[in-house]
MMTF fields as JSON, N, C-alpha, C and O atoms, coordinates in Angstrom:
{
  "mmtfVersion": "1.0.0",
  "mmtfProducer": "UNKNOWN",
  "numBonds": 359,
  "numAtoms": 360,
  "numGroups": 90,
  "numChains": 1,
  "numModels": 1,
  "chainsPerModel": [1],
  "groupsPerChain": [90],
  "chainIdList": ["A"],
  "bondAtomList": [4, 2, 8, 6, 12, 10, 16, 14, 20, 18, 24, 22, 28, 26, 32, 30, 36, 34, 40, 38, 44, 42, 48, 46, 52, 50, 56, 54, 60, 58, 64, 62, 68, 66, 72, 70, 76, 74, 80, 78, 84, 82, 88, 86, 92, 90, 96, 94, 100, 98, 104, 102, 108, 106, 112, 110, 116, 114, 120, 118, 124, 122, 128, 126, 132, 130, 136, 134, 140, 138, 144, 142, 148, 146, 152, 150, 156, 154, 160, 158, 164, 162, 168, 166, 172, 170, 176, 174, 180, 178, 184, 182, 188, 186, 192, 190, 196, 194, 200, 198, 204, 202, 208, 206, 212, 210, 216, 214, 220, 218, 224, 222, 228, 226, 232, 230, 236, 234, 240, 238, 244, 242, 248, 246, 252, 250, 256, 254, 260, 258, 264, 262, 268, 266, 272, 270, 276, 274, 280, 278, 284, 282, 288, 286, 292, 290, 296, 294, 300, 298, 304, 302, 308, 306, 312, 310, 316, 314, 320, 318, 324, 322, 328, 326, 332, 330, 336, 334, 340, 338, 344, 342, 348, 346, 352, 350, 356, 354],
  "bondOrderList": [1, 1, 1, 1, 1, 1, 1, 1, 1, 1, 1, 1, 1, 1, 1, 1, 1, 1, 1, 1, 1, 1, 1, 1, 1, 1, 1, 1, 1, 1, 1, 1, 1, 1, 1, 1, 1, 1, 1, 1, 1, 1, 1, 1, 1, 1, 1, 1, 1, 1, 1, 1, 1, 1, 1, 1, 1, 1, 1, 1, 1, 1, 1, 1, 1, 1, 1, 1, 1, 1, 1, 1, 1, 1, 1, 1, 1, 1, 1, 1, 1, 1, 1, 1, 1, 1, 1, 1, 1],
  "groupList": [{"groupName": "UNK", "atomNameList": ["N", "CA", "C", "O"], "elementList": ["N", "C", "C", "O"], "formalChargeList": [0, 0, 0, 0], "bondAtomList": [1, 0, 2, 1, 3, 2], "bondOrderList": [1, 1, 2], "singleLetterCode": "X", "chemCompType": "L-PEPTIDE LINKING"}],
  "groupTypeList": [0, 0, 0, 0, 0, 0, 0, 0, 0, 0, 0, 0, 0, 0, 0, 0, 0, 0, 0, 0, 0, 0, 0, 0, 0, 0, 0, 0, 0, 0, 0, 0, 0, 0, 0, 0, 0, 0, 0, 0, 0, 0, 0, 0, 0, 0, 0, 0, 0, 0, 0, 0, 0, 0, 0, 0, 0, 0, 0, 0, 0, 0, 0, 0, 0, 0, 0, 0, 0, 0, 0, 0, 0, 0, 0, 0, 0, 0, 0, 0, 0, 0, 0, 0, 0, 0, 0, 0, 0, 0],
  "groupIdList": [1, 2, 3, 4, 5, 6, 7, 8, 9, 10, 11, 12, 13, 14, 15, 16, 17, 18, 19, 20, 21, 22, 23, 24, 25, 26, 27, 28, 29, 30, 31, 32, 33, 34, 35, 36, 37, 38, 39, 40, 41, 42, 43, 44, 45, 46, 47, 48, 49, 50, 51, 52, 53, 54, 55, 56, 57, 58, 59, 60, 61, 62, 63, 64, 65, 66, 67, 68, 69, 70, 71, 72, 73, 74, 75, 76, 77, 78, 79, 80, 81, 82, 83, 84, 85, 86, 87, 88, 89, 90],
  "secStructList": [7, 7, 1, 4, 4, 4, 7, 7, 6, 6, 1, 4, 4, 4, 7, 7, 1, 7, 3, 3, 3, 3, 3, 3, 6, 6, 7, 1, 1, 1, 7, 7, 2, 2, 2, 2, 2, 2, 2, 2, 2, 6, 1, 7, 6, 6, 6, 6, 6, 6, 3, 3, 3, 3, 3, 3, 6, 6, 7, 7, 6, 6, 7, 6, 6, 6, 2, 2, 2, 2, 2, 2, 2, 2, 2, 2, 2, 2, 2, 2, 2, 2, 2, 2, 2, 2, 2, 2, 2, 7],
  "xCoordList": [96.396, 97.476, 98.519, 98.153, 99.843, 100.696, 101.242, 101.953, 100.951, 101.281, 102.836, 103.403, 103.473, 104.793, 105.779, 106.852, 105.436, 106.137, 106.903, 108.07, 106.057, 106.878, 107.663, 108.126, 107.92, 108.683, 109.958, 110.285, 111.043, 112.333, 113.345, 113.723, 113.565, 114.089, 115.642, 116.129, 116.218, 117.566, 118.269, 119.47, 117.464, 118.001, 118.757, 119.83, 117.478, 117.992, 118.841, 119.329, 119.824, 121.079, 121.724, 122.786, 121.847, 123.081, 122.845, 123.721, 121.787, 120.923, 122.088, 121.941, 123.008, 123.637, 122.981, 123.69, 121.715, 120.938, 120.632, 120.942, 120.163, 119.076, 118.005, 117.322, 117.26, 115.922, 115.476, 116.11, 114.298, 112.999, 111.93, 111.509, 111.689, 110.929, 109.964, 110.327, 108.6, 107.773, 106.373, 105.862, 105.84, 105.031, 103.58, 103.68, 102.615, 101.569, 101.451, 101.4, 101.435, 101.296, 100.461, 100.976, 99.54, 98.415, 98.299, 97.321, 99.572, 99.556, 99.825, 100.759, 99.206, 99.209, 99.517, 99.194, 100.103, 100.967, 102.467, 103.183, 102.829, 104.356, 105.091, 104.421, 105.825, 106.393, 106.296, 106.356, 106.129, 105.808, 107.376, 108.496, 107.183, 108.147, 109.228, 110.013, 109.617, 110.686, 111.152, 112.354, 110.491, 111.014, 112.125, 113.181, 111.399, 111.846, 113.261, 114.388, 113.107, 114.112, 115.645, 116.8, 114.751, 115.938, 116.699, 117.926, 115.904, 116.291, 117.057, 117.452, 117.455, 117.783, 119.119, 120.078, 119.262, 120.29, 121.39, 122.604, 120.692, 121.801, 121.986, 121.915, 122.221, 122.775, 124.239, 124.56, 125.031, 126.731, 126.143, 125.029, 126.954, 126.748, 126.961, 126.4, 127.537, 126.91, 126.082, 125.866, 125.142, 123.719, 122.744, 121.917, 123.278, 122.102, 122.176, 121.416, 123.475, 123.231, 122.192, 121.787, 121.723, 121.055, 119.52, 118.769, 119.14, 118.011, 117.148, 117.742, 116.268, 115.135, 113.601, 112.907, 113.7, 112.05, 111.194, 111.345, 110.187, 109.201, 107.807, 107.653, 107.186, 105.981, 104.502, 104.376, 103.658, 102.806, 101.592, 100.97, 101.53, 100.201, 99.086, 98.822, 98.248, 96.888, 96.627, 95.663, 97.93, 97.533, 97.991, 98.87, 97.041, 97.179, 98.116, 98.791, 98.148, 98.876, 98.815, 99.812, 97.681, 97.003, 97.003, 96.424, 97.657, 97.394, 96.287, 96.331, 94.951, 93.899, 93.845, 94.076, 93.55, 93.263, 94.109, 93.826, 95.788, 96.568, 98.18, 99.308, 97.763, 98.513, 99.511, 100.739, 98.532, 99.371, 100.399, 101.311, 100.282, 101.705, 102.737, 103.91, 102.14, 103.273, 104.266, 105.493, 102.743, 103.53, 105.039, 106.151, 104.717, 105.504, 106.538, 107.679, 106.098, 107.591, 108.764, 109.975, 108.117, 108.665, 109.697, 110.86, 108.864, 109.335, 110.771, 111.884, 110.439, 111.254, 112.64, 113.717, 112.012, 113.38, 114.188, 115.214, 113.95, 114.105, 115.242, 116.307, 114.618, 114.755, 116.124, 117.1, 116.507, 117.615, 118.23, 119.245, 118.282, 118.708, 119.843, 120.883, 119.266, 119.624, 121.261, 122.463, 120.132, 121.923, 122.69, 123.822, 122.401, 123.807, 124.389, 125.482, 123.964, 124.512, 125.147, 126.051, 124.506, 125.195, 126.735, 127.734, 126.661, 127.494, 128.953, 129.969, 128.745, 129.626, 130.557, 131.745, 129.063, 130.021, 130.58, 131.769, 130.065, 131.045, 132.653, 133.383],
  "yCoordList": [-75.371, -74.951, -74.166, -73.549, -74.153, -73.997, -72.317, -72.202, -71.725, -70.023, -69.817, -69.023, -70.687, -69.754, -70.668, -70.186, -72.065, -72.419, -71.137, -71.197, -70.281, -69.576, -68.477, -67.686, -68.237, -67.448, -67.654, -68.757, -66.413, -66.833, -66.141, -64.982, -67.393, -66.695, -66.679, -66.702, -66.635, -66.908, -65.601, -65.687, -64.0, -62.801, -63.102, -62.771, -64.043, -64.293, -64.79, -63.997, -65.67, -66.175, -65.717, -66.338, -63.719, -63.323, -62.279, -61.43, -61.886, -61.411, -61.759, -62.684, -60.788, -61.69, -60.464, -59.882, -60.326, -59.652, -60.815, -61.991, -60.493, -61.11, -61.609, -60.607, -62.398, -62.993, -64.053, -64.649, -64.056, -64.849, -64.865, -63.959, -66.103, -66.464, -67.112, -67.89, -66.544, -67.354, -67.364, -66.32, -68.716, -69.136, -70.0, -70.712, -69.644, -70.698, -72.386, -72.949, -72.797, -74.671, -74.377, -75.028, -73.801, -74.046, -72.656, -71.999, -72.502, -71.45, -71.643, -72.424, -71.086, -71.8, -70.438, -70.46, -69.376, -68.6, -68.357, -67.538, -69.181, -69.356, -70.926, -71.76, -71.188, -72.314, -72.969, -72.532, -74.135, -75.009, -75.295, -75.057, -75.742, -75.682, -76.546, -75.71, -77.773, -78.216, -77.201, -77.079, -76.73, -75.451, -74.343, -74.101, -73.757, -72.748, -73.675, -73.253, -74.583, -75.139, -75.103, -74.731, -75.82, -76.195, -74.465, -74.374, -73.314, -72.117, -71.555, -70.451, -71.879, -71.493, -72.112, -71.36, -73.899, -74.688, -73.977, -74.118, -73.444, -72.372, -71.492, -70.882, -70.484, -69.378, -69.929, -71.108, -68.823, -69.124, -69.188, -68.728, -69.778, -69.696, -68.567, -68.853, -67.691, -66.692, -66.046, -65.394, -66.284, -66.006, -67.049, -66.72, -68.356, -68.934, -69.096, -69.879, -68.202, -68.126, -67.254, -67.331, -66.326, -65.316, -65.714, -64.739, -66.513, -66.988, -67.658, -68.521, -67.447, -68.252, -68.723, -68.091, -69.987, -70.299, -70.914, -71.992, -70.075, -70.673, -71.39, -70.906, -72.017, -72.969, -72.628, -72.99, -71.879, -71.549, -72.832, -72.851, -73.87, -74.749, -74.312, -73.325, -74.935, -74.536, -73.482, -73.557, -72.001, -71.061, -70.821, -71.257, -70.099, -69.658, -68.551, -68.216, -67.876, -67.377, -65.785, -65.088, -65.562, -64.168, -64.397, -63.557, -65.553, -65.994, -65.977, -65.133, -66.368, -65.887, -66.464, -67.667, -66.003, -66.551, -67.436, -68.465, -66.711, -67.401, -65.809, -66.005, -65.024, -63.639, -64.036, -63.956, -64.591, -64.486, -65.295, -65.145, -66.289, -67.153, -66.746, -67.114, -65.81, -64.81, -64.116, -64.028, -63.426, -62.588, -63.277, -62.753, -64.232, -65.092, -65.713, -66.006, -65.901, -66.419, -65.046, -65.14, -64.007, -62.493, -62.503, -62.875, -62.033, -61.83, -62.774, -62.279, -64.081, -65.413, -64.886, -64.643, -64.797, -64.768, -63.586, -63.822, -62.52, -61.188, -61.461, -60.965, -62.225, -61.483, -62.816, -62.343, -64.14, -64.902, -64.06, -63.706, -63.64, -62.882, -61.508, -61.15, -61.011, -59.784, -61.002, -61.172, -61.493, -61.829, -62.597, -62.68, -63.324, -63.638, -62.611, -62.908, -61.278, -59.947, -59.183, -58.348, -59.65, -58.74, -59.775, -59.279, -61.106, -61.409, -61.429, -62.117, -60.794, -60.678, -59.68, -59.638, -58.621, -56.973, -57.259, -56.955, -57.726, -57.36, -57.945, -57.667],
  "zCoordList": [-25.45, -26.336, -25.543, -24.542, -25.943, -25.167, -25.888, -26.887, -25.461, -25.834, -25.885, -26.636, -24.931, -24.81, -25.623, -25.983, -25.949, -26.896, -28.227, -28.614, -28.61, -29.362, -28.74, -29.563, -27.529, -26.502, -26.884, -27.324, -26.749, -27.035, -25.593, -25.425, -24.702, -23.579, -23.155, -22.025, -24.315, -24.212, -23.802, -23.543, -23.683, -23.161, -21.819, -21.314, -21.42, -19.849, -19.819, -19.013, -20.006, -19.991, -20.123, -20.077, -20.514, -20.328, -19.674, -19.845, -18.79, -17.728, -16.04, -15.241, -16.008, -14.771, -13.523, -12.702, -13.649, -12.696, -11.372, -11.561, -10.373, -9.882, -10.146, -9.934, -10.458, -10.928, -9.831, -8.961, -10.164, -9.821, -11.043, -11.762, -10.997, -12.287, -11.073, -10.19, -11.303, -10.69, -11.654, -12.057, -11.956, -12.707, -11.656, -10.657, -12.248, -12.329, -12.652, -13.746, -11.675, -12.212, -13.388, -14.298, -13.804, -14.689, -15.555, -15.91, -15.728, -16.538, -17.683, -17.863, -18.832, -20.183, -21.163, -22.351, -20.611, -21.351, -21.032, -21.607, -20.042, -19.445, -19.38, -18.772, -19.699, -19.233, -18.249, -17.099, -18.587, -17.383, -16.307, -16.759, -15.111, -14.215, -15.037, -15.485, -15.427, -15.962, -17.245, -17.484, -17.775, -18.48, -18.327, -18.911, -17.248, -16.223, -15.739, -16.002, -15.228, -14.942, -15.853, -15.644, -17.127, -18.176, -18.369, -18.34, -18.541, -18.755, -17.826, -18.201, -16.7, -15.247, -15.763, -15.939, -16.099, -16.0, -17.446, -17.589, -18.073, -19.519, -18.731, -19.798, -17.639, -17.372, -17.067, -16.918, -17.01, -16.333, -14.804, -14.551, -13.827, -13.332, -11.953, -10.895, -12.021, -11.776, -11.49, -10.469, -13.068, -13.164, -11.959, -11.108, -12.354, -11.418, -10.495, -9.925, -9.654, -8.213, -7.674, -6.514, -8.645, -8.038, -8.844, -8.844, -9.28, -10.328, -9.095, -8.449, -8.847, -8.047, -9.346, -10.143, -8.941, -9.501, -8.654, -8.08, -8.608, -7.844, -8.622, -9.743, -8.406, -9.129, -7.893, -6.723, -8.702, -7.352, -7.88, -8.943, -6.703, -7.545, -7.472, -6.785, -8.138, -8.3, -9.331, -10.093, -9.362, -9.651, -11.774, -12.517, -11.902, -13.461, -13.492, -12.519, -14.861, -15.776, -14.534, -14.346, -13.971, -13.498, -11.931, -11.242, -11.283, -9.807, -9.516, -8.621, -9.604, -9.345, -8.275, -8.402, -6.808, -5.767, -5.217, -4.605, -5.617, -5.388, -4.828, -4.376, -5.027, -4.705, -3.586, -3.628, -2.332, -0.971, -0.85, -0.038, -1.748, -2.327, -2.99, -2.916, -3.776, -4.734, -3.834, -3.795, -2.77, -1.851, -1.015, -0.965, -0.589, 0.37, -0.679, -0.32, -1.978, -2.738, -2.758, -2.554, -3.014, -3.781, -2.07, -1.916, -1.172, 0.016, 0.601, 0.78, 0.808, 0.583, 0.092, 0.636, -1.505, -2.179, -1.814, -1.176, -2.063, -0.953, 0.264, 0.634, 0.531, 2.264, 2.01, 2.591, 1.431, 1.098, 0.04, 0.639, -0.841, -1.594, -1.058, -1.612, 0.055, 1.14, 1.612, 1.403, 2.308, 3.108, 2.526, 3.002, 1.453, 0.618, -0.02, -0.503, -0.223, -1.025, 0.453, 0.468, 1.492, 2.884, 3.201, 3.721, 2.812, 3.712, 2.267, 2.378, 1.425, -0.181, 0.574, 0.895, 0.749, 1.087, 2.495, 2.592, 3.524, 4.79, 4.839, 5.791]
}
């Protein structure tokens, strides 16, 4: 059963923060990756310059035995995130 079907994520679309949405392939309280997707493709764009989604496989709702992927997406996005905001300001 699909939990997040009743989720309402339309805040994010006027969210012109930075984001990363990173989900579980097999997560069954979050949207599945074409989801995430379609929700990414409603921001202005603006917003989805700074929107990252990542899809960790294998892993569930809780990463279980799946963290060091998280780590390396979080970091990833980070560390691309930095120098497109460094090369705005110089």
């Amino acid at each position: 059963m699909a939990i997040w079907r009743n989720q309402e994520f339309s805040y994010l679309e006027v969210c012109d923060k930075p984001k990363l949405l990173v989900s579980g392939e097999l997560d069954a309280y979050g949207p599945p990756a074409e989801k995430l997707q379609a929700i990414v493709e409603k921001f202005p764009s603006h917003a989805k310059k700074w929107t990252g989604v990542v899809i960790i496989p294998g892993a569930d709702h809780f990463f279980a035995g799946h963290l060091p992927e998280v780590d390396r997406a979080i970091s990833t996005w980070l560390k691309h995130s930095a120098r497109i905001l460094l090369k705005q300001v110089a």
